[in-house]
VEXSE-36478 format. One line per field, with one value per residue (C-alpha): residue number from 1; residue in three letters; x, y, z. Coordinates in steps of 0.1 Angstrom, whole numbers, plus 5000, padded with zeros to 4 digits. Each point is the difference from the previous one (the first is absolute). Example, Ala and Ser with C-alpha at 12.3 -4.5 7.8 and 13.67 -1.06 7.14 Angstrom:
<sites>
nr [1:2];
rest [ALA:SER];
c1 [5123:5014];
c2 [4955:5034];
c3 [5078:4993];
</sites>
This chain:
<sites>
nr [1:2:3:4:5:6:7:8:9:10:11:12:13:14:15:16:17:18:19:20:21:22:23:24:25:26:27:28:29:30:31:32:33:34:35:36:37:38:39:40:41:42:43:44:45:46:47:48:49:50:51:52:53:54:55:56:57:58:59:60:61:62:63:64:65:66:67:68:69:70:71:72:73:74:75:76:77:78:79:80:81:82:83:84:85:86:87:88:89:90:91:92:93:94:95:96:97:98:99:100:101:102:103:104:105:106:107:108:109:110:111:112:113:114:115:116:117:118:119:120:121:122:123:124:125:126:127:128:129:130:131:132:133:134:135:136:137:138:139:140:141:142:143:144:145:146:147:148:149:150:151:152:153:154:155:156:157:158:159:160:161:162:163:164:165:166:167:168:169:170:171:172:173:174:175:176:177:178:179:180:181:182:183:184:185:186:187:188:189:190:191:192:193:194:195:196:197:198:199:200:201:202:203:204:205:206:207:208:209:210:211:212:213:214:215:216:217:218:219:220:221:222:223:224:225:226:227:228:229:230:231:232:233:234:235:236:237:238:239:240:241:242:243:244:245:246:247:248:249:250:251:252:253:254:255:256:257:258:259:260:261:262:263:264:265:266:267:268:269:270:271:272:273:274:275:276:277:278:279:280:281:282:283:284:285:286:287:288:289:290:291:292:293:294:295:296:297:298:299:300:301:302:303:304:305:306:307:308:309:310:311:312:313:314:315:316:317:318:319:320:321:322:323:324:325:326:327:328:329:330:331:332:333:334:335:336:337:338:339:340:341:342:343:344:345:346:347:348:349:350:351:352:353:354:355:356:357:358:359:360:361:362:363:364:365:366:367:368:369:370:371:372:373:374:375:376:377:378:379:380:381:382:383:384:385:386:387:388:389:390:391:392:393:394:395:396:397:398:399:400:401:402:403:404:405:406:407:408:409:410:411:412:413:414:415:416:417:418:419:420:421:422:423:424:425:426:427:428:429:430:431:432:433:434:435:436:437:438:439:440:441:442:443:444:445:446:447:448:449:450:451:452:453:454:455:456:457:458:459:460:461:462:463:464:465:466:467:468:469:470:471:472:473:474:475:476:477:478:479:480:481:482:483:484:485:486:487:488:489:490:491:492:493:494:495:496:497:498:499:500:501:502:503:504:505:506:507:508:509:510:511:512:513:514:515:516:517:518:519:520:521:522:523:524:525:526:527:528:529:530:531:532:533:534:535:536:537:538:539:540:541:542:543:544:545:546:547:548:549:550:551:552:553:554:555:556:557:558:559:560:561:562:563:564:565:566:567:568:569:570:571:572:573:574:575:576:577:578:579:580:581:582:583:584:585:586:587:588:589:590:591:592:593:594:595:596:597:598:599:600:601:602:603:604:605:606:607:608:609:610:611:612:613:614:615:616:617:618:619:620:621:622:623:624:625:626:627:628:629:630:631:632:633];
rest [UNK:UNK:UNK:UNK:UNK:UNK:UNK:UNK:UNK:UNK:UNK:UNK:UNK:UNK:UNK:UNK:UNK:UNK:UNK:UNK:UNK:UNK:UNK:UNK:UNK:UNK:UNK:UNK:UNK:UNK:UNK:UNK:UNK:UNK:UNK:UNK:UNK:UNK:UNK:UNK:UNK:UNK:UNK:UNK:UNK:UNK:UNK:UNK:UNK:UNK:UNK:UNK:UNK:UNK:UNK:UNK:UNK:UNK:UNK:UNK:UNK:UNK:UNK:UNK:UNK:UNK:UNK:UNK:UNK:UNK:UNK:UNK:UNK:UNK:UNK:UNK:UNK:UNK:UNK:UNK:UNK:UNK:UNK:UNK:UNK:UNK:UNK:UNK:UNK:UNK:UNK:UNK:UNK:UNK:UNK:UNK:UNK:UNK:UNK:UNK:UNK:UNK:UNK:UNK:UNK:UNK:UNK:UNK:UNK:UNK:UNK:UNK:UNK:UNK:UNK:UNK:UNK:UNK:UNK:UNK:UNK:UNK:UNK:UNK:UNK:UNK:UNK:UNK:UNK:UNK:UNK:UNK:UNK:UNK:UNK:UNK:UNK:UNK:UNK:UNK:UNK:UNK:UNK:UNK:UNK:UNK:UNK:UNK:UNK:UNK:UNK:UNK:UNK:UNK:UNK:UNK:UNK:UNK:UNK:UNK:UNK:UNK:UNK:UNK:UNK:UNK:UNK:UNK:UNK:UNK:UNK:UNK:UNK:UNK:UNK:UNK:UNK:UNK:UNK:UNK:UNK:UNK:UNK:UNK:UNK:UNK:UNK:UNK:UNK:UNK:UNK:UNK:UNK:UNK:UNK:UNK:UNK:UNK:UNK:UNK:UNK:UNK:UNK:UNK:UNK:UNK:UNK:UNK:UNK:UNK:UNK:UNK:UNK:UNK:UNK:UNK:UNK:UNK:UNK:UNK:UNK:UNK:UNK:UNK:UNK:UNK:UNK:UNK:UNK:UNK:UNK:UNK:UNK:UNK:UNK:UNK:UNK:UNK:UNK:UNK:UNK:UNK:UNK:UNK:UNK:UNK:UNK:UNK:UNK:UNK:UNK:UNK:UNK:UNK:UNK:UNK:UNK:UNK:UNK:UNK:UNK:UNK:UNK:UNK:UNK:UNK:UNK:UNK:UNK:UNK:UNK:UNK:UNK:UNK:UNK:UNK:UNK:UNK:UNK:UNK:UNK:UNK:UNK:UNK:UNK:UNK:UNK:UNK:UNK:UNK:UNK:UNK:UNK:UNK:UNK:UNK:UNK:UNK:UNK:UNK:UNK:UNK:UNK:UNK:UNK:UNK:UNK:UNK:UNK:UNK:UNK:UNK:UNK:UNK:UNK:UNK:UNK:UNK:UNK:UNK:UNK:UNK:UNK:UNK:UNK:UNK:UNK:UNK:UNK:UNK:UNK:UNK:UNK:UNK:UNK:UNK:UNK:UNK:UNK:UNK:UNK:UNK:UNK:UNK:UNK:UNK:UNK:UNK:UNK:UNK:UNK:UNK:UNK:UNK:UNK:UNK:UNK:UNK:UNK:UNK:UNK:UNK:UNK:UNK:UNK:UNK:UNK:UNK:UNK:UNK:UNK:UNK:UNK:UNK:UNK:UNK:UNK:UNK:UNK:UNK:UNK:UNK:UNK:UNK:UNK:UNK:UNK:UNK:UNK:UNK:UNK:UNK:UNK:UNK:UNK:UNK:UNK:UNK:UNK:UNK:UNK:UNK:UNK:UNK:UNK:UNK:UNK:UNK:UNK:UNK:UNK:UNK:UNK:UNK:UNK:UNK:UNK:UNK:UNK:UNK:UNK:UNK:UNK:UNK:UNK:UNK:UNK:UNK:UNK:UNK:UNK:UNK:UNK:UNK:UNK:UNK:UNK:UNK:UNK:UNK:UNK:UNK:UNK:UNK:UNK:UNK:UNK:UNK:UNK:UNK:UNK:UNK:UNK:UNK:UNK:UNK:UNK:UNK:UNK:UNK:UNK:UNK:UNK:UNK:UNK:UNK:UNK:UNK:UNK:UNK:UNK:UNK:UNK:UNK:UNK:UNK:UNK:UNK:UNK:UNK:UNK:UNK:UNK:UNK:UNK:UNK:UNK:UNK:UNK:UNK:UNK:UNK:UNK:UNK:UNK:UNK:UNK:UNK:UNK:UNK:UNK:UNK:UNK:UNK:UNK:UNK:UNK:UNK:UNK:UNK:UNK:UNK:UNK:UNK:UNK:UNK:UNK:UNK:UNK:UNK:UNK:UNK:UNK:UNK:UNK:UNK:UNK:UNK:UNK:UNK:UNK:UNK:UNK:UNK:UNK:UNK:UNK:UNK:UNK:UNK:UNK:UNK:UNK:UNK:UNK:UNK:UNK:UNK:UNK:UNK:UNK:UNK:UNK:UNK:UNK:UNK:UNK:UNK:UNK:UNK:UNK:UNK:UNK:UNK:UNK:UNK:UNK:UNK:UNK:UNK:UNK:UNK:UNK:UNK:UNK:UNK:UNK:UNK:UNK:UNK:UNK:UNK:UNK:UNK:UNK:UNK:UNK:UNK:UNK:UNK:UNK:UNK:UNK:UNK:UNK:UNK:UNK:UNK:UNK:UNK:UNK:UNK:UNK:UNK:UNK:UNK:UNK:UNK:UNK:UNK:UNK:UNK:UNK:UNK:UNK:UNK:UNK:UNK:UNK:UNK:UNK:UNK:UNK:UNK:UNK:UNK:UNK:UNK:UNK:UNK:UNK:UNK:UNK];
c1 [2293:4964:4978:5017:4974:4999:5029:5014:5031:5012:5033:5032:5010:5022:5031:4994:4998:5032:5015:4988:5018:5033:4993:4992:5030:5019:5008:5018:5031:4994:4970:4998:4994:4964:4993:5021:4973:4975:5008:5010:4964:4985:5026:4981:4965:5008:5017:4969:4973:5018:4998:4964:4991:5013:4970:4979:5010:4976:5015:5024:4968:5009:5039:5020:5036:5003:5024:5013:4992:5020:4987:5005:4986:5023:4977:4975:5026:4994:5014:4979:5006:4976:4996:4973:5009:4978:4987:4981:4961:4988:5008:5037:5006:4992:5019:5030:4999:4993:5012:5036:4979:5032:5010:5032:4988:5007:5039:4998:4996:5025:5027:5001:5032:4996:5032:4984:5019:4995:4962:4995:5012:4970:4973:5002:4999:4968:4984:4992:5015:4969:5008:5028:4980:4994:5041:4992:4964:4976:4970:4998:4969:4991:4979:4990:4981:5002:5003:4971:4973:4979:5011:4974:5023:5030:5013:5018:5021:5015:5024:5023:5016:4989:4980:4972:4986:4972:4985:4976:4981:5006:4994:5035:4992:5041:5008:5034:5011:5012:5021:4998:5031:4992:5030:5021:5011:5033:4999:4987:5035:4981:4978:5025:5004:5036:5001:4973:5015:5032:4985:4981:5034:5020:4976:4975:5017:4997:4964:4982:4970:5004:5004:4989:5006:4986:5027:4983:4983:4960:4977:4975:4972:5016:4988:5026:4994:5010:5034:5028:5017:5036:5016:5020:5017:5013:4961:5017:5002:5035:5003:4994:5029:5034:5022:5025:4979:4986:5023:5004:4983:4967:5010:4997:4968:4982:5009:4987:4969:4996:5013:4984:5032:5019:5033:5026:4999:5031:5001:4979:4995:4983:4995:4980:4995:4991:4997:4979:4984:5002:4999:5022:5010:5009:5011:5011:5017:4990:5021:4983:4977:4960:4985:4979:5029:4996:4962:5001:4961:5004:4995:5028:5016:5003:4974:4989:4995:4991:5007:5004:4967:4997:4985:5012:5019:5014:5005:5023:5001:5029:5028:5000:4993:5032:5006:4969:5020:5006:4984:4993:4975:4997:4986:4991:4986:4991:4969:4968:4987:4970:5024:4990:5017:4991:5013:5033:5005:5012:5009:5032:5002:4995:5027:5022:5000:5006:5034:5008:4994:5013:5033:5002:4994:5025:5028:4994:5006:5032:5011:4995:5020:5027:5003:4986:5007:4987:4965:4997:5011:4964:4982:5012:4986:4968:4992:5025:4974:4975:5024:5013:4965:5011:5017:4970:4976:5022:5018:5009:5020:5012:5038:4994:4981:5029:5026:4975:5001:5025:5007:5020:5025:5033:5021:4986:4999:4978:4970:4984:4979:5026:5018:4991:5002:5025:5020:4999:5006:5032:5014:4994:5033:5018:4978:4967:4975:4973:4983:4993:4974:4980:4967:4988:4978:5027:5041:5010:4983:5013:5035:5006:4988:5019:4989:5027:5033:5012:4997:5017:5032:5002:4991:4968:4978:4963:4970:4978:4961:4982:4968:4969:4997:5033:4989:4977:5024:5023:4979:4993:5036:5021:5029:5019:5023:5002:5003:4983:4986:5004:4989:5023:4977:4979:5011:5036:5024:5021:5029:5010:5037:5001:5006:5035:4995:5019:4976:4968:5018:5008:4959:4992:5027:4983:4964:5006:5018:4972:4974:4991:4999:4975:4977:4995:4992:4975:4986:4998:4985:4978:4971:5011:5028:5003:5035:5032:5029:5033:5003:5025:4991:5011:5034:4991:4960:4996:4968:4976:4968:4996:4973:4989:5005:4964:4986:4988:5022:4990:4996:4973:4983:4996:4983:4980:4987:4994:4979:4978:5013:5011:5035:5014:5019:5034:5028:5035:5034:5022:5035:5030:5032:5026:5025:4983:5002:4963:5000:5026:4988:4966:5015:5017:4965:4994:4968:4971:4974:5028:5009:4967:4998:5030:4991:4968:5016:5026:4968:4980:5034:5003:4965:5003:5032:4979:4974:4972:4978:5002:4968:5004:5019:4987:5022:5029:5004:4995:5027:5024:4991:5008:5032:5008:4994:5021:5031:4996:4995];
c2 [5635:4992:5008:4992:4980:4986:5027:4995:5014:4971:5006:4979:4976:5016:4983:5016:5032:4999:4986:5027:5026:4984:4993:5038:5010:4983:4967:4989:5014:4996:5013:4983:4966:5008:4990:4968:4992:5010:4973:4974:5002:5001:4971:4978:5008:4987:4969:4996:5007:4970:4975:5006:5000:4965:4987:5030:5010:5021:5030:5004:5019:4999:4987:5039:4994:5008:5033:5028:5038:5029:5034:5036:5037:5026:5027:4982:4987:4963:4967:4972:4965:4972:4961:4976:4977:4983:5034:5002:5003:5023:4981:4995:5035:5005:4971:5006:5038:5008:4974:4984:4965:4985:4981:5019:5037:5003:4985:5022:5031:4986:4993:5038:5019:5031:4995:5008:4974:4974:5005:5000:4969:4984:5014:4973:4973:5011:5001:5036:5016:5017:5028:5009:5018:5029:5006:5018:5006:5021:4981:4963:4990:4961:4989:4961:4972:4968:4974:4982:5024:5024:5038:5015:4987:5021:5013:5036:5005:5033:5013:5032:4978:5020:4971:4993:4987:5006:4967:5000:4978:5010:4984:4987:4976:4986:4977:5009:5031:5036:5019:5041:5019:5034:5009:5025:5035:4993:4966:5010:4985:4969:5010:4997:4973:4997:4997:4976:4974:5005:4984:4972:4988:5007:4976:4984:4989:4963:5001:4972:5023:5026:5036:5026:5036:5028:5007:5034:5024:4996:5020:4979:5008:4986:4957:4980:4981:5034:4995:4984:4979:4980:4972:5017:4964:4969:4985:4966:4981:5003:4961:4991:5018:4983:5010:5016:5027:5012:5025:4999:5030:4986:4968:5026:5019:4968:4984:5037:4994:4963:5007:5036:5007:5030:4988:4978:4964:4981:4973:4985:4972:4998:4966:4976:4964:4977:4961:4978:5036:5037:5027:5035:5011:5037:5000:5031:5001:5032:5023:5006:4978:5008:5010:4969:4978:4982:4992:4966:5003:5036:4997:4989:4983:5005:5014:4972:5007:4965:5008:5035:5002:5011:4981:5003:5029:4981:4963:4987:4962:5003:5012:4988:5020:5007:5016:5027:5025:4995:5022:4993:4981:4966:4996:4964:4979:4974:5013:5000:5032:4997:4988:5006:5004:4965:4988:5011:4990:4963:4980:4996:5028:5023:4977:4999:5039:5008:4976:5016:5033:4997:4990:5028:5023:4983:5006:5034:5005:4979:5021:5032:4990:4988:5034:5026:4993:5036:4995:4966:5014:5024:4972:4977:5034:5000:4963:4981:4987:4991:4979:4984:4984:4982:4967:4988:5008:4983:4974:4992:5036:4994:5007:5024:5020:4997:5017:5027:5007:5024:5004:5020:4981:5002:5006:5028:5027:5025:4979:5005:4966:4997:4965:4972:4968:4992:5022:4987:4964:5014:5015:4971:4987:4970:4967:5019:4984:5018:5036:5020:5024:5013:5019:5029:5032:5027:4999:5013:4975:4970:5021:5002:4958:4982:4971:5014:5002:4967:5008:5030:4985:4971:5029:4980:5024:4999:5015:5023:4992:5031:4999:4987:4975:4986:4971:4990:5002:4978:4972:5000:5007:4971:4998:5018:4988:4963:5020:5003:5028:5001:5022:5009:5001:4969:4969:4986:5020:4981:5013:4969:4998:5037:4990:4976:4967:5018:5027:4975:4976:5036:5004:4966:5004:5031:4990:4972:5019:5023:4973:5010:5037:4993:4975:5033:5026:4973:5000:5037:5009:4969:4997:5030:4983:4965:4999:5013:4997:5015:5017:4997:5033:5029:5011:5031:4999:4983:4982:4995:4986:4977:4984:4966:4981:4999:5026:5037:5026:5037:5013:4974:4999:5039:4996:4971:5017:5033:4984:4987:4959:4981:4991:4972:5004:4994:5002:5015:4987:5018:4994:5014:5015:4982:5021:5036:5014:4999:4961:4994:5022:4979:4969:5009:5017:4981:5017:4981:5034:5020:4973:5002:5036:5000:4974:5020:5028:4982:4988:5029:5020:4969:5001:5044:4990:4977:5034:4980:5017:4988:4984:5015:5032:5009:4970:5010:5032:4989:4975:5026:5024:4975:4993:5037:5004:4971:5013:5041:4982];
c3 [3180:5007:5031:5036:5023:5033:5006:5036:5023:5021:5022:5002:5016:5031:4987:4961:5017:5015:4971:4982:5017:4997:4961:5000:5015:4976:5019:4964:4993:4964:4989:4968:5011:5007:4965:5005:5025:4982:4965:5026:5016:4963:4986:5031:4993:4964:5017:5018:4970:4981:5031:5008:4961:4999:5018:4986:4960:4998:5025:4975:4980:4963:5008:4995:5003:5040:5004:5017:4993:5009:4988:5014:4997:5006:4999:5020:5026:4999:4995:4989:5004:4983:5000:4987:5029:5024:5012:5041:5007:5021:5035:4986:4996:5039:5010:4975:5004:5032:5023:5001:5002:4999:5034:5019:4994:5037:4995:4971:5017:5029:4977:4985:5013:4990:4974:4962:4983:5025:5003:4962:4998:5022:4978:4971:5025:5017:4974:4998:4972:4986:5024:4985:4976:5025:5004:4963:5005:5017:4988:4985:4983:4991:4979:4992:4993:5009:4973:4996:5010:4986:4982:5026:5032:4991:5034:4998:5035:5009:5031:5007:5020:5030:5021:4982:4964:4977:4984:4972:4978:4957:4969:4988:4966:4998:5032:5016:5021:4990:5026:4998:5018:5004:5003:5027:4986:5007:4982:4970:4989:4994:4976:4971:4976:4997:5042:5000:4973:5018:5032:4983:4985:5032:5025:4978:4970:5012:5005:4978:4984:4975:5017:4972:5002:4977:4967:5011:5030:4996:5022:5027:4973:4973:4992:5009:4963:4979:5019:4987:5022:5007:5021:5023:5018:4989:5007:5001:5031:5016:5008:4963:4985:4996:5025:4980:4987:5037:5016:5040:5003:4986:5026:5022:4997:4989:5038:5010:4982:5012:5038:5005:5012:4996:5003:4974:5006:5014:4971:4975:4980:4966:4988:4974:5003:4965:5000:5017:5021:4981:5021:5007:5032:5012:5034:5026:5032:5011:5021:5031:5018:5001:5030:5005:4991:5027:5003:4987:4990:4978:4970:4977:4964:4963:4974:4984:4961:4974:4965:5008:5017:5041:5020:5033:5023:5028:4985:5033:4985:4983:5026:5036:5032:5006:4967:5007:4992:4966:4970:4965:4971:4988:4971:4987:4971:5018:5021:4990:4995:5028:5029:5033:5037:5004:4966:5012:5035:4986:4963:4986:4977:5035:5013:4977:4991:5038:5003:4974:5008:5032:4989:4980:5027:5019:4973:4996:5037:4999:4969:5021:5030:4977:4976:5022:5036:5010:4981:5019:5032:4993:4986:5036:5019:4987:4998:5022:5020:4975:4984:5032:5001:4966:5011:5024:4964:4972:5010:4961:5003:5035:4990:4976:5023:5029:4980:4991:5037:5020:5038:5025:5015:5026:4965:4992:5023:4981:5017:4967:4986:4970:5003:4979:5011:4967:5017:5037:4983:4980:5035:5019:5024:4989:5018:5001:4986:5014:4997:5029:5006:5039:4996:5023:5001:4990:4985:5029:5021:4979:4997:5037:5008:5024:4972:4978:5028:4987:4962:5004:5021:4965:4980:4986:4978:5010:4981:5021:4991:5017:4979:5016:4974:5000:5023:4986:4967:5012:5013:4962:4988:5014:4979:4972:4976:5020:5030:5030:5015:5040:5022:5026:5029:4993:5021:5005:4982:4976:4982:4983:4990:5008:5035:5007:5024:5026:5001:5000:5031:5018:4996:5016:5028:5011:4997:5024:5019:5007:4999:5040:4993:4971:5020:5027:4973:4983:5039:5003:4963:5000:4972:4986:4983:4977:5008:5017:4985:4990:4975:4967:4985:5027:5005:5021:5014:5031:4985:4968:4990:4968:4987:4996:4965:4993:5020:4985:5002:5015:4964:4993:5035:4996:4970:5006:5037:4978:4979:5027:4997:5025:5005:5016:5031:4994:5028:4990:5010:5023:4990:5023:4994:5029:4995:5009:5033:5008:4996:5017:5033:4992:5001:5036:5016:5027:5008:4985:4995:4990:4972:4991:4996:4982:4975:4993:4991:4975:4987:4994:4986:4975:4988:4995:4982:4973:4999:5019:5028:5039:5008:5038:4992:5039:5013:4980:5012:5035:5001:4982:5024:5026:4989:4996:5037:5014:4976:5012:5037];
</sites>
């Protein structure tokens, strides 16, 4: 190696240094997969040497075949790890090596538990596997070019791991990077051939360049050209081999590779399109959900390959937002070879492919819930509410996307989100023609409603929507299967033929009846009520609130006020039970300010029923207090 100049020790980032420690104490529970990180990091910087050479040919200096290289020393200690990839320049080596540049290092650090396997699985996602290398190591030395410049602005980077690095400038005439492990004493287990092919084969078989190992054990000294050297992996990529000869295993590790996950994917679907447009499609649901899964603005989508060629590692054109979750390739013949972000964000091709792709997602999800109940029960875990935002997004797959979804309901008394609305429709009463649902803040808040006294007397199964999106959901979702989707605490309550004529002229009788009783409660609550009514819905609470037909309800307001909108004022309708006690000593108070205590309190218990806050909690209390003198009096 030639002279070292402009030598400097720089210290890490704060964040490196604490994900130093834990990589040092062993953070992965299986060692080995430090040089799984390693080839995935060199597969990329070859993905990223072709891209960039497609504007610029020449960076490809002399067009080698681009590769991997794993060699090892046993007496010396080392593994060594090679690629003629894009390679860093000097400022990439301090921004790759010594910060975690990557936005959420701060979630990152948040999300660790302190459980080894649980914590391993975050490093691929952050972005960060290059640390690995010190789980085996005590000292790591890089050293690279950048493709495209000079031999004289080689770049050789050092660390112990122990805070700090040493950065120097070298002479380095082949672009690409070279990774030293100076490996542990007691992982000297790693410096062996047979252990070292093993692991290429077990996690990076899939990978799409050539990974060559010695045929035999040559010293650090020794030119890597005297050596004779073997393809270790398939060196094909995955997505281009028929799907009969790829095992599930390689299925399996590929998604690894593709999702820097650590964990199997749920499902997966490996598919390739000829006609009119040619491309191949492998597709992963993964089985846990990331931890910016819901920042709608992280970055997200498919690698992008034309003709076998990467262009892009987060193409999102070609699934919708709802679908974010979603791993995989496409790789297509129909792209030119230069497309851009802005190439892609319209045409028909894009257009076409994303229907398409879509709908393919969306059958692999139906097949899951259909064969394996228990992996879609996971999948629903991890990405219930991501999908939930599907029918407002693609109305094409509206109905498609509805029987994807799953609820808790009053059939189901495990209060888990596991009832489909297939299955609500095929336990539907004789004469109902409608599907049922009330949405609230928690189960046992929507589990305990006065809303539901009346369906539980008919035995009527209603869905319980406790998500904060659900709302907004089903102002989207408005029927399923020809039927319509009422919520129960939304206007007038209609049962249809599920009430008898008798029932409906008992209604009428009694709301007449207590015409003057309502007229002195309307009196008492004034503006803050629509209307007073009674109610059809309670068998046993003295009084409800319901909401008007087009009005928000207090899932949306809370959302919309939370966000910093403004909502519309929207007055709720106090309904009455006539046959509870408390009416009917309302109905014969004769004093006017007691009445109007009273009624203030039935109002104020209605709207804590719904799960909404008082807007004079102060008054409340008084008036209760009242009330709890004049009884103990």
């Amino acid at each position: 190696m030639s002279v070292e100049t402009r030598k400097e020790t720089l210290g890490f980032q704060t964040e490196v240094k604490q994900l130093l420690q834990l990589m040092i104490h062993s953070l992965y529970s299986n060692k080995e997969i430090f040089l799984r990180e390693l080839i995935s990091n060199a597969s990329d910087a070859a993905d990223k040497l072709r891209f960039e050479a497609l504007a610029r040919p020449e960076l490809l200096e002399g067009g080698d075949p681009l590769k991997i290289r794993v060699s090892f020393d046993q007496d010396a200690r080392t593994v060594t790890l090679e690629d003629n990839g894009i390679g860093m320049s000097r400022d990439e080596v301090i921004s790759h090596l010594g910060t975690i540049a990557k936005s959420g290092t701060a979630d990152f650090l948040q999300n660790l538990s302190g459980d080894q396997k649980k914590d391993s699985q975050l490093i691929g996602q952050f972005g960060v596997g290059f640390y690995s290398a010190f789980i085996v190591a005590d000292q790591v030395d890089v050293y690279t070019r950048r493709a495209g410049a000079s031999a004289s602005e080689g770049v050789h980077w050092s660390s112990k791991g122990e805070g700090e690095f040493d950065i120097a400038d070298i002479d380095k005439p082949e672009r690409g990077t070279r990774i030293v492990l100076h490996l542990k004493a007691e992982e000297a287990e790693f410096a062996d051939g047979w252990r070292l092919r093993n692991i290429v084969k077990k996690y990076s078989d899939h990978i799409g360049l050539p990974i060559e190992l010695p045929k035999q054990q040559f010293g650090e000294q020794e030119q890597a050209a005297e050596v004779e050297w073997e393809v270790v992996n398939r060196a094909s990529a995955l997505w281009t081999c028929p799907r009969s000869e790829i095992k599930d295993e390689e299925y399996q590790e590929f998604y690894k590779h593709v999702a820097h996950d650590f964990e199997n994917p749920l499902a997966w679907s490996h598919n390739k399109v000829e006609g009119k447009l040619e491309y191949t499609s492998l597709l992963y649901v993964p089985g846990r959900a990331p931890f910016d899964l819901y920042h709608r603005e992280a970055p997200k989508g498919l690698k992008l390959y034309v003709q076998r060629v990467f262009i892009m590692d987060q193409a999102d054109q070609f699934l919708p937002l709802y679908l974010r979750f979603i791993k995989g390739v496409v790789d297509s013949n129909d792209l030119s070879l230069n497309v851009s972000r802005e190439i892609l964000q319209s045409g028909p091709v894009i257009d076409s492919m994303k229907s398409a792709l879509t709908k393919r997602v969306l059958d692999m999800l139906e097949k899951l819930a259909k064969n394996e109940p228990e992996q879609y029960k996971a999948f629903w875990k991890a990405f219930g509410q991501v999908l939930k935002e599907g029918p407002a997004e693609d109305f094409a797959n509206k109905e498609k996307i509805a029987g994807l979804l799953r609820f808790a309901s009053t059939g189901d008394a495990s209060g888990e989100q596991s009832v489909a609305l297939a299955d609500y429709v095929g336990r539907m009463q004789e004469g109902q023609d409608k599907v049922y649902f009330l949405t609230g803040e928690s189960y046992a808040q929507v589990k305990n409603s006065p809303h539901l006294e009346m369906f539980r007397k008919k035995g009527i199964e209603v869905l319980l929507l406790t998500d904060r999106i659900d709302e907004w959901l089903m102002s989207h979702l408005t029927e399923f299967d020809g039927k319509q989707l009422v919520d129960i605490a939304r206007g007038d309550l209609d049962l249809g033929k599920l009430d008898s004529e008798e029932d409906r002229k008992a209604q009428e009788e009694v709301a007449k009846s207590k015409q003057g009783l309502l007229e002195r409660l309307k009196g008492a609550l004034g503006e803050q009520v629509a209307e007073v009514r009674v109610s059809h819905r309670l068998t046993e609470s003295p009084a409800i609130l319901a909401i008007g037909e087009q009005d928000l309800g207090l899932q949306m307001r809370q959302i919309l006020e939370a966000s910093g909108q403004k909502v519309p004022e929207a007055k709720p309708i106090f309904e009455i039970n006539p046959q509870h006690p408390l009416i009917e000593k309302l109905d014969a108070e004769a004093d006017e300010e007691r009445f109007a205590d009273l009624s203030h309190i039935l109002f104020d218990q209605a709207a804590l029923a719904a799960g909404d806050s008082l807007k004079d909690p102060a008054a409340y209390v008084q008036r209760l207090n009242k009330l709890l003198v004049e009884l103990s009096a």
